[in-house]
MARBA-3410 file (N, C-alpha, C, O; in Angstrom, 1 decimal):
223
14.7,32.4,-66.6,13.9,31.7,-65.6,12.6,31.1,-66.3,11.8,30.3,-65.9 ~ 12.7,31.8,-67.2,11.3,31.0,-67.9,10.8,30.3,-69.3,9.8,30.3,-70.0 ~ 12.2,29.7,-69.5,12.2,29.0,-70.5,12.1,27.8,-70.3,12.7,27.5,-69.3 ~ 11.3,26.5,-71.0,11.4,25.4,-71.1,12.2,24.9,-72.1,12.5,25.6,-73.1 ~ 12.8,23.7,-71.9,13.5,22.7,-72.4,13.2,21.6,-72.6,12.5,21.1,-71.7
13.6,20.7,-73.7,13.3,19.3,-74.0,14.9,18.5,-74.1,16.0,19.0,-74.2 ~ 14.6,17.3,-74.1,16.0,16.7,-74.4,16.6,17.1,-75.4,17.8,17.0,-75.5 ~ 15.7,17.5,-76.6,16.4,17.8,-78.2,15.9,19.4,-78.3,16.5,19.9,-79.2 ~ 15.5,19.8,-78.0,14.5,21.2,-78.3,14.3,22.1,-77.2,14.2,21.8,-76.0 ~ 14.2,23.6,-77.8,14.1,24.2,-76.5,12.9,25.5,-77.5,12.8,25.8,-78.7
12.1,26.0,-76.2,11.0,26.9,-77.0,11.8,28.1,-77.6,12.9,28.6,-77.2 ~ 10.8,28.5,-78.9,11.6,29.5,-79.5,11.2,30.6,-78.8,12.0,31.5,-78.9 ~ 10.3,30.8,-78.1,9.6,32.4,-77.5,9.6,32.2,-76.3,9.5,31.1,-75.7 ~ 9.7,33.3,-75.8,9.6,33.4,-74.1,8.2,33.3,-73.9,7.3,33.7,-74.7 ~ 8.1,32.6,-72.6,7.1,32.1,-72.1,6.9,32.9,-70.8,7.7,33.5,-70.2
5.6,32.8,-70.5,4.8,34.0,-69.2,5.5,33.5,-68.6,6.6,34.0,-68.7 ~ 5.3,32.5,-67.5,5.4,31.9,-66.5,5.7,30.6,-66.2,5.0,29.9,-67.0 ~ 6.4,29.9,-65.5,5.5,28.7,-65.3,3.9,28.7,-64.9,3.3,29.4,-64.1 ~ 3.5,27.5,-65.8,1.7,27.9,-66.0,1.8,26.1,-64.7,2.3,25.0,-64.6 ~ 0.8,27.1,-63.9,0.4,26.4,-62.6,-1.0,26.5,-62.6,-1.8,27.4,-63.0
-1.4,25.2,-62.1,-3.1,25.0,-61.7,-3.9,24.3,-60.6,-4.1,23.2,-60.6 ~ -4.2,25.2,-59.6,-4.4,24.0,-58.6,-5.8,24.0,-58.1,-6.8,24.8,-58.4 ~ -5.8,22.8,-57.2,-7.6,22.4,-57.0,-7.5,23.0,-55.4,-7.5,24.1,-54.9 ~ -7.3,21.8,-54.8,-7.4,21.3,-53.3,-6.8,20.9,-52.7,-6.4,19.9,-53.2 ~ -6.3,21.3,-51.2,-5.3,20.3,-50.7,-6.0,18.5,-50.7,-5.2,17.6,-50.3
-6.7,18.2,-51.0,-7.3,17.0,-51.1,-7.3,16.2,-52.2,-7.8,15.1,-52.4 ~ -6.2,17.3,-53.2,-6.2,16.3,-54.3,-5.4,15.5,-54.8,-5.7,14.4,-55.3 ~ -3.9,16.3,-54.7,-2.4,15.0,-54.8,-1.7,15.9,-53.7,-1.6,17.0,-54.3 ~ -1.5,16.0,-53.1,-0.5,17.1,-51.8,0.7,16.7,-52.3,1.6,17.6,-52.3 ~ 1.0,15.3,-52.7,2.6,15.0,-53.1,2.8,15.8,-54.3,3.9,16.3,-54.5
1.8,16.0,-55.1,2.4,16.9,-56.3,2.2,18.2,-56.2,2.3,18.8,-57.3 ~ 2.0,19.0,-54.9,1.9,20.0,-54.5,0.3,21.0,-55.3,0.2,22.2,-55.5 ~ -0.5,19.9,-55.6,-1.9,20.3,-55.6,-2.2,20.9,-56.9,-3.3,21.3,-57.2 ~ -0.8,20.9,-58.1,-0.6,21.3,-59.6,-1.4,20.3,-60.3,-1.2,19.1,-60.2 ~ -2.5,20.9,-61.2,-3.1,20.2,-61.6,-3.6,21.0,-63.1,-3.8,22.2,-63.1
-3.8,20.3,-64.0,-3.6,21.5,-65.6,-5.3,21.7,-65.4,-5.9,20.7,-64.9 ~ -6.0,22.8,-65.8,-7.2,23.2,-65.8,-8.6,22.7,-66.5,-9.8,22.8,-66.3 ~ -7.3,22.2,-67.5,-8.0,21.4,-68.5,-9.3,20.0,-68.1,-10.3,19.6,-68.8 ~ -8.7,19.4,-66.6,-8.9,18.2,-66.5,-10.1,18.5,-65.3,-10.8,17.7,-64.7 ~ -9.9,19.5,-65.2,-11.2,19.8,-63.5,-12.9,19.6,-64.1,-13.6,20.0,-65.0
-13.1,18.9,-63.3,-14.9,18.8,-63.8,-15.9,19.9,-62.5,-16.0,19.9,-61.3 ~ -16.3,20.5,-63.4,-16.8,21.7,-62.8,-18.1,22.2,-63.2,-18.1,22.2,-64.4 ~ -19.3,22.6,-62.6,-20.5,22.6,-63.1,-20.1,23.8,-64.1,-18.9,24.3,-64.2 ~ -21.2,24.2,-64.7,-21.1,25.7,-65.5,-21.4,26.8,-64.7,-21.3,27.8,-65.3 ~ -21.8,26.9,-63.5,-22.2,28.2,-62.7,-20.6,27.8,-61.7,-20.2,28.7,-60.9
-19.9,26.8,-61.7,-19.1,26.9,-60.8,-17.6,27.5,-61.9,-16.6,27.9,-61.4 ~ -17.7,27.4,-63.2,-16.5,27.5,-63.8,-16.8,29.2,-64.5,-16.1,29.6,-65.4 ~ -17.9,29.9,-64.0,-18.3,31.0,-64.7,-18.2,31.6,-64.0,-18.5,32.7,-64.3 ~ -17.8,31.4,-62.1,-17.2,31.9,-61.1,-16.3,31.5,-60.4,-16.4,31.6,-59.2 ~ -15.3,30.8,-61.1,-14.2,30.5,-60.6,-13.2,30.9,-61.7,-13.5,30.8,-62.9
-11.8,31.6,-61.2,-10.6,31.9,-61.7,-9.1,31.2,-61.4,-8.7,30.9,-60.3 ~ -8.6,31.0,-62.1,-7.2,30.5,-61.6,-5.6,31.8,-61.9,-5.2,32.4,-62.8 ~ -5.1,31.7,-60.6,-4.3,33.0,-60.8,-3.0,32.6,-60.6,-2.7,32.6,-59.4 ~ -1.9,32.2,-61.4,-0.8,31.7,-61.5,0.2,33.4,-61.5,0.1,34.4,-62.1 ~ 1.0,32.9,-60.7,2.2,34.1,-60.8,3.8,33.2,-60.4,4.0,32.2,-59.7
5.0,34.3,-61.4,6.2,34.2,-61.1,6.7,34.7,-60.5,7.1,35.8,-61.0 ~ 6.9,34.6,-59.6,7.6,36.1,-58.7,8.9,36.3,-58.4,9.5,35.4,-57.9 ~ 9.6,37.3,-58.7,11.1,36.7,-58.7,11.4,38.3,-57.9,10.6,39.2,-57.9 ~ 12.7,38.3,-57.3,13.0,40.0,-56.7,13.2,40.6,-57.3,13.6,41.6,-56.6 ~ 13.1,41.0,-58.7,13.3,42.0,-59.6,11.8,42.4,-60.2,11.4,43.6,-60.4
11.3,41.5,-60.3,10.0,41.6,-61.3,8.9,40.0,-61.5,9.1,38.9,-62.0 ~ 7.8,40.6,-60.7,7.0,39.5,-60.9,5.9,39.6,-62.0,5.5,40.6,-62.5 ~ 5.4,38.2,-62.3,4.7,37.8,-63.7,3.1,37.4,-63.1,3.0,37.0,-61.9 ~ 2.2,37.5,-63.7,0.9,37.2,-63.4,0.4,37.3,-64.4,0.4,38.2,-65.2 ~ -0.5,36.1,-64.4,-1.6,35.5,-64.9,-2.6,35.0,-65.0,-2.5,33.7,-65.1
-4.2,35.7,-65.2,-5.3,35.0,-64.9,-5.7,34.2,-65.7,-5.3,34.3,-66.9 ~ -6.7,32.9,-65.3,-7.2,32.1,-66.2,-8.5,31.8,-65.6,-8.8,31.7,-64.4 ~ -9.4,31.7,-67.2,-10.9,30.7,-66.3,-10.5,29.1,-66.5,-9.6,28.7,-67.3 ~ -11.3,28.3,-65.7,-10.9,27.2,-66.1,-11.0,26.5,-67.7,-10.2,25.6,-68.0 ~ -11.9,26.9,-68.6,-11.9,26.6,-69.8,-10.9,27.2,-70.5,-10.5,26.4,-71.4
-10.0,28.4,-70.5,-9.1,28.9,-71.3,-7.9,28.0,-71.4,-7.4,27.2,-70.7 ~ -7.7,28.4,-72.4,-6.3,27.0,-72.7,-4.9,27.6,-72.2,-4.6,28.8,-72.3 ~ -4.4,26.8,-71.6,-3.3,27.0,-70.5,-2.1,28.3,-71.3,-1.2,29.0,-70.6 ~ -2.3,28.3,-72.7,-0.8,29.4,-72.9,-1.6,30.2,-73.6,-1.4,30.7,-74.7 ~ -2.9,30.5,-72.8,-3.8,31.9,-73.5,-4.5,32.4,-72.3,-5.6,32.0,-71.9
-3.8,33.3,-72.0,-4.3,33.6,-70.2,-5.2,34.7,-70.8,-5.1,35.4,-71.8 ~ -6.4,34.8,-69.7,-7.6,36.1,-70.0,-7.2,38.0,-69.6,-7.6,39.1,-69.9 ~ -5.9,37.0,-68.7,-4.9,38.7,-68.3,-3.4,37.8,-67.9,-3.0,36.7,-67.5 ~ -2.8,39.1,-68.5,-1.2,38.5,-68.1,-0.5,40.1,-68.0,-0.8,40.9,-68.9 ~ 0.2,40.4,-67.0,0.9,41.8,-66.9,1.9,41.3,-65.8,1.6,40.4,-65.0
2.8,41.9,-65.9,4.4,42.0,-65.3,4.3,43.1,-64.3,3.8,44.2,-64.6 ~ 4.9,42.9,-63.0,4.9,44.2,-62.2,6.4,44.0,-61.5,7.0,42.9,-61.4 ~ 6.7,45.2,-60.9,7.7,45.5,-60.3,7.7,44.8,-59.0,6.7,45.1,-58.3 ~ 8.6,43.8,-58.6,8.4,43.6,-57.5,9.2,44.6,-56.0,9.0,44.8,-54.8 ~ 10.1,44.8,-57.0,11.2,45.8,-55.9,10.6,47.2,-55.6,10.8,47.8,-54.6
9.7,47.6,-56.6,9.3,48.9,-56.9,7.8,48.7,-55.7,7.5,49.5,-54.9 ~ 7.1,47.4,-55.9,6.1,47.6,-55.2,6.5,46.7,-53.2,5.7,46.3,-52.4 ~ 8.2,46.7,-53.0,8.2,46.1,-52.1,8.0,47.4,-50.8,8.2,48.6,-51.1 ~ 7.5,47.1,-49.4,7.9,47.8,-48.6,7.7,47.7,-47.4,6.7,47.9,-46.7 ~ 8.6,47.3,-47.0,8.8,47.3,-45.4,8.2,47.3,-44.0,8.2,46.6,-43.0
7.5,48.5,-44.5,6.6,49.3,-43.3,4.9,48.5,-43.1,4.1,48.8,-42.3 ~ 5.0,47.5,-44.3,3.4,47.2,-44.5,4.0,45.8,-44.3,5.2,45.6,-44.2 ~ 3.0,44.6,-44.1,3.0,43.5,-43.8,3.2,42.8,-45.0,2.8,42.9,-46.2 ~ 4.2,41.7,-44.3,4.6,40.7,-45.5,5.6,41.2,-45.9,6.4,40.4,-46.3 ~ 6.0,42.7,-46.0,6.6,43.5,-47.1,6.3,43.8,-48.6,7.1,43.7,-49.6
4.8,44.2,-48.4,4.1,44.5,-49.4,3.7,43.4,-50.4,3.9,43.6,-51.6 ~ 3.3,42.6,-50.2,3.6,41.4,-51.2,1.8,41.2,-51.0,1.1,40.6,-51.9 ~ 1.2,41.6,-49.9,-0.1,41.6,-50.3,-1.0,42.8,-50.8,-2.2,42.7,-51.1 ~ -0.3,43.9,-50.8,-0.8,45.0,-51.6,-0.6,45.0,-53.2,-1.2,45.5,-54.1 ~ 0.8,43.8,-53.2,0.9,44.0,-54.6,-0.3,43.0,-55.3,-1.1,43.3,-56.1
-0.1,42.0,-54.6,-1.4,41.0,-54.7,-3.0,41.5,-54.9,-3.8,41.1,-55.7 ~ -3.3,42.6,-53.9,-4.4,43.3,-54.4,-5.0,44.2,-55.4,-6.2,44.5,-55.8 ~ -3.1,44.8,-56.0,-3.6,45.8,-56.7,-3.7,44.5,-58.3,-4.1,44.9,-59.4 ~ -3.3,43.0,-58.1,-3.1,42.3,-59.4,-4.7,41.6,-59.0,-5.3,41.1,-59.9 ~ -5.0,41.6,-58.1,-6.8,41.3,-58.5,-7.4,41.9,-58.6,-8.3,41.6,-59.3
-7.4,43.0,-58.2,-8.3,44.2,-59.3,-8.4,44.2,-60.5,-9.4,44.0,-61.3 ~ -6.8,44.6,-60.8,-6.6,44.9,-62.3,-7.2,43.3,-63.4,-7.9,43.2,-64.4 ~ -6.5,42.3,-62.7,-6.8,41.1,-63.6,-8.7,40.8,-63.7,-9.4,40.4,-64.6 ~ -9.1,41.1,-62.4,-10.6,40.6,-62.6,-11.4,41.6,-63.4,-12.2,41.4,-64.3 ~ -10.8,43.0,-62.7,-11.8,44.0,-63.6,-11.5,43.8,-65.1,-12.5,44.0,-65.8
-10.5,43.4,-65.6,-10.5,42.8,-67.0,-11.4,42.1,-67.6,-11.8,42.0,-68.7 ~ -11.8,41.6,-66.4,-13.4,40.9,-67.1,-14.4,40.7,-66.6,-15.0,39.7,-66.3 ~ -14.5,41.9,-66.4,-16.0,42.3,-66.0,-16.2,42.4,-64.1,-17.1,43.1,-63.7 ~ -15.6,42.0,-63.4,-15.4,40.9,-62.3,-14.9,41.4,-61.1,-13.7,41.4,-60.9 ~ -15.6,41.9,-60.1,-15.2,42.7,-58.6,-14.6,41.4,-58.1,-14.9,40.2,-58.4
-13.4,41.9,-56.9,-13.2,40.8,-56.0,-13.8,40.8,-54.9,-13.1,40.3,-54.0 ~ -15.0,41.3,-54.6,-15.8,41.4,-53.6,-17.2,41.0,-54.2,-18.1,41.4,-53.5 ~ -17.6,40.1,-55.5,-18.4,39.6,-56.1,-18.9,38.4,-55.0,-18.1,37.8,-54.2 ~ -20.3,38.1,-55.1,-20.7,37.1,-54.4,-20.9,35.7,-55.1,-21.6,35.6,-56.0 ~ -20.1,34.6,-54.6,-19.6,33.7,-55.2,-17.9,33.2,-55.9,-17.3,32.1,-55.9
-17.7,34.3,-56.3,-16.2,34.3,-57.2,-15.7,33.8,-56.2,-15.8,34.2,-55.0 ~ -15.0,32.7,-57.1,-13.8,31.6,-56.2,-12.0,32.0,-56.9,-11.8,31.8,-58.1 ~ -11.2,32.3,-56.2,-10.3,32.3,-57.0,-8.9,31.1,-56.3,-8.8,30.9,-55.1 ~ -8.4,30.8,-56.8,-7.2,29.7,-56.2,-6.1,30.2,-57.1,-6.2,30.7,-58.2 ~ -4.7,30.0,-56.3,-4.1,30.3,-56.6,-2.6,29.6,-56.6,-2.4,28.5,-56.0
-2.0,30.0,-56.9,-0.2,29.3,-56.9,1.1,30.1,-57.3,1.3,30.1,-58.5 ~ 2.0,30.7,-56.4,2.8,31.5,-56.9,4.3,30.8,-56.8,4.7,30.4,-55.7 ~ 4.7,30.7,-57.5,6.2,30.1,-58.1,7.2,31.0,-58.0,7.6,31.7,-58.8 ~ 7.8,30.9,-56.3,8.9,32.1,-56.0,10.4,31.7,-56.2,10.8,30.5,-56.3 ~ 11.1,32.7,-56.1,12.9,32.5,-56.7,13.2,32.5,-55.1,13.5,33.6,-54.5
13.2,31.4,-54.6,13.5,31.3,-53.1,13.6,30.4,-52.2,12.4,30.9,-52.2 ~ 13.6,29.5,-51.3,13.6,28.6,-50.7,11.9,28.6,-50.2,11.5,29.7,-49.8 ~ 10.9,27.6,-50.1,9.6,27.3,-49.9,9.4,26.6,-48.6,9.6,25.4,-48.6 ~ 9.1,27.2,-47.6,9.1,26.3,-46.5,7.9,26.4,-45.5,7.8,27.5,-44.8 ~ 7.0,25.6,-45.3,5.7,25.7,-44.7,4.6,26.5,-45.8,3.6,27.2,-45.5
4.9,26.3,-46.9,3.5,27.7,-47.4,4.5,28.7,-48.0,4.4,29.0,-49.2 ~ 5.1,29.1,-47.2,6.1,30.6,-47.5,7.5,30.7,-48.0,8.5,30.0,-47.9 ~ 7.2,31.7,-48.5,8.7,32.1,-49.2,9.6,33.4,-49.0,9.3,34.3,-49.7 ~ 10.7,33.5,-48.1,10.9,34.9,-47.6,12.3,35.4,-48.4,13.4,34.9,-48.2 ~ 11.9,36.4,-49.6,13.2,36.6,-50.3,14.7,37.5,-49.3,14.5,38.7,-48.9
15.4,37.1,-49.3,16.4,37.4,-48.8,17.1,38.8,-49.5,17.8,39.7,-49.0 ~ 16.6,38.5,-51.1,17.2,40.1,-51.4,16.2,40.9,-52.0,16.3,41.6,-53.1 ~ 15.3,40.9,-51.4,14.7,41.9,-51.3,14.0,42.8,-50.0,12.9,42.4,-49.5 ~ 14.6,43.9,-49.6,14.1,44.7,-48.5,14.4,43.6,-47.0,13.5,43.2,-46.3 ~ 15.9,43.3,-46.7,16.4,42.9,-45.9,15.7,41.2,-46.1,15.8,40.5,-45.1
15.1,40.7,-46.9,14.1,39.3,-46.3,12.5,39.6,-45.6,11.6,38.9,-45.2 ~ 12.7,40.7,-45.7,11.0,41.1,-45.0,9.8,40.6,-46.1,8.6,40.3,-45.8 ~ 10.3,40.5,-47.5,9.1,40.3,-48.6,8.9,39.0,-48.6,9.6,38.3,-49.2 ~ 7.8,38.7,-48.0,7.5,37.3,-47.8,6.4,37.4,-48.9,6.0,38.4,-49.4 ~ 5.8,35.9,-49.1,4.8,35.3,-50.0,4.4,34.4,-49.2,5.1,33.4,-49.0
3.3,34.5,-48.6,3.0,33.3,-47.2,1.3,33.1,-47.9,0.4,33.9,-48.2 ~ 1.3,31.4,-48.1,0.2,31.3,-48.8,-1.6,31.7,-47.6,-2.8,32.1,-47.7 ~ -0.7,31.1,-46.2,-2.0,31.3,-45.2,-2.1,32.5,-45.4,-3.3,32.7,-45.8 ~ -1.4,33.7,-45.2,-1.5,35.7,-45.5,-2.5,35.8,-46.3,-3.3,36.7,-46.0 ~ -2.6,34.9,-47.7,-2.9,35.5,-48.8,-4.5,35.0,-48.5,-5.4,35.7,-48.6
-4.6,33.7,-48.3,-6.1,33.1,-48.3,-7.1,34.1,-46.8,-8.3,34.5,-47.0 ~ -6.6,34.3,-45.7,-7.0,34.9,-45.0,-7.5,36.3,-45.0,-8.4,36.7,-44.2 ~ -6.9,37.0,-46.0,-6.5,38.5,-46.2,-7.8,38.6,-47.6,-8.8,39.3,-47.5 ~ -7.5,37.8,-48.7,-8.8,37.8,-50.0,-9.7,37.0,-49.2,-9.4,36.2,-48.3 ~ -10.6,37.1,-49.6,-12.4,36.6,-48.7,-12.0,35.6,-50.3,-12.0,34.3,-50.2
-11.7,36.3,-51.6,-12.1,35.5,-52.9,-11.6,34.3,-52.9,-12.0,33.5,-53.7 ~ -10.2,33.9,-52.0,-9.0,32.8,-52.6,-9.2,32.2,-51.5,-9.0,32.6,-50.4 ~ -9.6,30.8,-52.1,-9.9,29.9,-51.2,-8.4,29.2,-51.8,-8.4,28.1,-51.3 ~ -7.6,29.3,-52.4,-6.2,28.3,-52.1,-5.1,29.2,-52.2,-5.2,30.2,-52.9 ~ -4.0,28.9,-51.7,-2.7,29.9,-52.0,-1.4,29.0,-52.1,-0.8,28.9,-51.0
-1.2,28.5,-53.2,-0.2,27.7,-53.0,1.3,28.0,-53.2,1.8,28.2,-54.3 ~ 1.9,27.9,-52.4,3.8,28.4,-52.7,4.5,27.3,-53.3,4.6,26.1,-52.9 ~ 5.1,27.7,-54.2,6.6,26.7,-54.7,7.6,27.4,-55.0,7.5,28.6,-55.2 ~ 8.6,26.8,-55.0,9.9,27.3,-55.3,9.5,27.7,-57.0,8.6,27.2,-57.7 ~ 10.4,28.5,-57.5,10.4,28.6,-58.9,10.5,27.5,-60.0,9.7,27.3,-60.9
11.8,26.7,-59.6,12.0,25.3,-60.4,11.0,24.7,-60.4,10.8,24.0,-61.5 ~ 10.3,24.6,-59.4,9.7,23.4,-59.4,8.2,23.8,-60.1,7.6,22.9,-60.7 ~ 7.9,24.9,-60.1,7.1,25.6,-61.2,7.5,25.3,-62.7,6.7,24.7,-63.5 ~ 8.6,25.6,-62.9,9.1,25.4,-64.2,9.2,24.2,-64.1,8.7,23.7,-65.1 ~ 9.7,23.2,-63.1,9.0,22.0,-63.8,8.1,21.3,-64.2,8.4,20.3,-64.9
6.6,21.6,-64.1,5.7,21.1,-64.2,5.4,21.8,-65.4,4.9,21.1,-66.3 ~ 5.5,23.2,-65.6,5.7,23.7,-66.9,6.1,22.9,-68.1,5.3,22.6,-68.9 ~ 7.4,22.5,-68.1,8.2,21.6,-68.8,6.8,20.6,-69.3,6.6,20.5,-70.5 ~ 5.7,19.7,-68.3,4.5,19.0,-69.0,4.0,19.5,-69.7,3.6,18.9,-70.7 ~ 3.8,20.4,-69.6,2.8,21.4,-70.8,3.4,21.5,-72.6,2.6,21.6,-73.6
4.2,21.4,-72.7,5.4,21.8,-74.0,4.7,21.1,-74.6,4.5,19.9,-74.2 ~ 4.1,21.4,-76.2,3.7,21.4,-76.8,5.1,21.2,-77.8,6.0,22.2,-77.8 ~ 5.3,19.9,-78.5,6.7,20.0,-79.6,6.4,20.5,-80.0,6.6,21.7,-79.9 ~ 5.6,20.0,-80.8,4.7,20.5,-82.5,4.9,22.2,-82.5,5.5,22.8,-83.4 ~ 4.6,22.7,-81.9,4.2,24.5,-81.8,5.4,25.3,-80.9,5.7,26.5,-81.1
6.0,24.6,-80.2,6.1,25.6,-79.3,7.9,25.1,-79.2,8.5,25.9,-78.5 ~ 8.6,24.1,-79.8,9.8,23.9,-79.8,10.7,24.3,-81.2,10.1,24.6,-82.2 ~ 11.9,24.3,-81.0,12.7,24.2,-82.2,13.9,23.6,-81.7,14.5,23.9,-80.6 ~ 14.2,22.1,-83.1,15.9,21.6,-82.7,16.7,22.2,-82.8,16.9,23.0,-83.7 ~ 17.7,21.8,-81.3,18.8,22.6,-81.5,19.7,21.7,-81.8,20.2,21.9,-82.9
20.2,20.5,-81.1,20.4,19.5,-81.5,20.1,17.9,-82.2,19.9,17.0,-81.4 ~ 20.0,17.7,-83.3,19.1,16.5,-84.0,19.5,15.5,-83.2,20.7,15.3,-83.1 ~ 18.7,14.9,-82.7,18.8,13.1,-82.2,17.0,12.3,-82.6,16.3,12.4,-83.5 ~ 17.0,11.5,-81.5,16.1,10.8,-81.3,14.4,11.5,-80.7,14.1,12.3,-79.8 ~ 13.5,11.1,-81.8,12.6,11.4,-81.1,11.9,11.7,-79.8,11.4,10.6,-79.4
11.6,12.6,-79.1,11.2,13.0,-77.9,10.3,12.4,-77.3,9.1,12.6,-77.2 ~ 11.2,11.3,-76.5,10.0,10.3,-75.5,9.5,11.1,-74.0,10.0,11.6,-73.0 ~ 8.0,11.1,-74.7,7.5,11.7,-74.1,7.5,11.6,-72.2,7.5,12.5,-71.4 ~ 7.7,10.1,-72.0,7.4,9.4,-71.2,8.7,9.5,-70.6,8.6,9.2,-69.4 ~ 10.2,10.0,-71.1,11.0,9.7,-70.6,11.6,10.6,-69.6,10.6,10.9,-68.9
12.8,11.2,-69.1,13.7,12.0,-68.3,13.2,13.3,-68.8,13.0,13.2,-70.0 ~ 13.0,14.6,-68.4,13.0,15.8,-69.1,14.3,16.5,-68.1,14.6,16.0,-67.0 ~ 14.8,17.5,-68.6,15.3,18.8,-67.9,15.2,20.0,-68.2,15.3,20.6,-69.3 ~ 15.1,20.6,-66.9,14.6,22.5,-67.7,16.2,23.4,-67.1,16.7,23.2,-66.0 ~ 16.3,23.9,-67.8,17.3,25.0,-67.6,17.1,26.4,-67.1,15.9,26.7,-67.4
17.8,27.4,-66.5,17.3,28.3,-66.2,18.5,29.4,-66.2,19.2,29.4,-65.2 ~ 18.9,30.4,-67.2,19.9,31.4,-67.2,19.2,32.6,-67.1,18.6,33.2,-68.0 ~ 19.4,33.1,-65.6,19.0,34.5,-65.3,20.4,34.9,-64.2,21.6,34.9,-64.5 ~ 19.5,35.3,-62.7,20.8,35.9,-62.0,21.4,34.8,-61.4,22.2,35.0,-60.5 ~ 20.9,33.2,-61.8,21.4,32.4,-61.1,21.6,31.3,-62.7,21.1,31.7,-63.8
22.5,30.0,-62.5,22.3,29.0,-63.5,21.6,27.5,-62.3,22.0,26.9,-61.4 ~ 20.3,27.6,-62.9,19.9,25.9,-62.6,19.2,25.1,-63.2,18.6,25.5,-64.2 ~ 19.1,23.6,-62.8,18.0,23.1,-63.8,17.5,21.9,-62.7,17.8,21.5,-61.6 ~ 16.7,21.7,-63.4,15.2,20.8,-63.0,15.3,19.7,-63.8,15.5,19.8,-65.0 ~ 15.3,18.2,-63.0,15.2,17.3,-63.9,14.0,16.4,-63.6,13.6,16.3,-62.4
13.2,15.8,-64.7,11.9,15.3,-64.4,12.4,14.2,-64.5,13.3,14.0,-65.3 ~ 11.8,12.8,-63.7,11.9,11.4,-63.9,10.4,10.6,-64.0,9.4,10.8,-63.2 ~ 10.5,9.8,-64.9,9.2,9.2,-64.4,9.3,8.1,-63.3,10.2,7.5,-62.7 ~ 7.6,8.2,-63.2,7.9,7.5,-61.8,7.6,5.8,-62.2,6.7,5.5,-62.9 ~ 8.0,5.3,-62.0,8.1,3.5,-62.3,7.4,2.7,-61.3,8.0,2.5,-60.2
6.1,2.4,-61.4,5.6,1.7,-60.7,5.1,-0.4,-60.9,4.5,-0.9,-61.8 ~ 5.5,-1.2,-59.6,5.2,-2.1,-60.0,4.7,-2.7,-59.5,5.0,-2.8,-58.4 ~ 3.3,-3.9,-60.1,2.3,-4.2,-59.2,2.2,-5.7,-59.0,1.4,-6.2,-58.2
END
């Protein structure tokens, strides 16, 4: 589920996650608010308290990773993997999906230095679930009868710190991923053809407990 692909090339190393970044509902809502970190203009007191918290979440096992906005998108300041089945449960709301969430802001902030009860700290967020996305939320079906939801309103209401919570389907994570791919570093040919137009069609692949793929098109505009 978390490999990228090129038309000629596919990464040699496994990758965290799809690496997600978002601002504001105010900023592309059609592109579902993914925006790379790199590009945010941000004072220096606002980017020395603000965090970005990208997670994979899948029913077996979810992926998480913090970033500040200056850190370069495939060098997260925390990244750790947690059980998602192990930390699901029933009896708590959502079906634990916000306890697991709390115990991954703890751990990720105190990593650097950083309470989530700090005055000021902003955190925004985006989690890339293996599941259908509808309104905000994502309710896995196999896990704990469908009770383990990911509901982005849950999450913003629940942390005082996360002023955004954004849901997508997984693919569609890994698609925007797919922008990020670095040839130079981060591919190897599998099949030799034609130079990798950057501008052109991409597709990502995905062999886990399911087979799918993602196809990127550019968009053709004319004025």
């Amino acid at each position: 589920m978390c490999n990228r692909f090129s038309p000629f090339a596919t990464r040699a190393k496994k990758i965290f996650f799809p690496k997600i970044f978002i601002l504001s509902y105010t900023i592309n809502l059609t592109s579902h608010l993914l925006l790379l970190h790199k590009k945010l203009h941000l004072s220096e007191y606002t980017i020395m308290s603000t965090y970005i918290l990208g997670g994979d979440i899948g029913g077996t096992n979810s992926r998480f990773a913090l970033f500040k906005p200056t850190t370069p998108e495939n060098k997260p300041d925390f990244y750790k993997e947690y059980s998602t089945s192990g930390n699901a449960d029933p009896s708590l709301a959502y079906g634990g999906f916000l306890k697991l969430l709390d115990l991954v802001l703890n751990e990720s902030l105190s990593s650097q230095g950083v309470s989530p009860t700090e005055y000021g700290l902003t955190v925004v967020c985006c989690f890339a679930c293996a599941g259908p996305v509808f309104e905000n939320t994502c309710n896995f079906s196999n896990v704990i009868d469908g009770k383990f939801e990911v509901n982005g309103a849950a999450v913003v209401d629940t942390f005082e710190c996360i002023t955004i919570a954004k849901v997508v389907n997984d693919f569609v994570g890994m698609g925007y991923g797919v922008l990020t791919v670095d040839y130079e570093t981060e591919c190897i040919v599998v099949n030799k053809g034609d130079p990798v137009n950057e501008t052109g069609p991409k597709v990502s692949s995905s062999f886990s407990c399911i087979f799918g793929d993602i196809v990127l098109l550019p968009l053709l505009i004319s004025l």
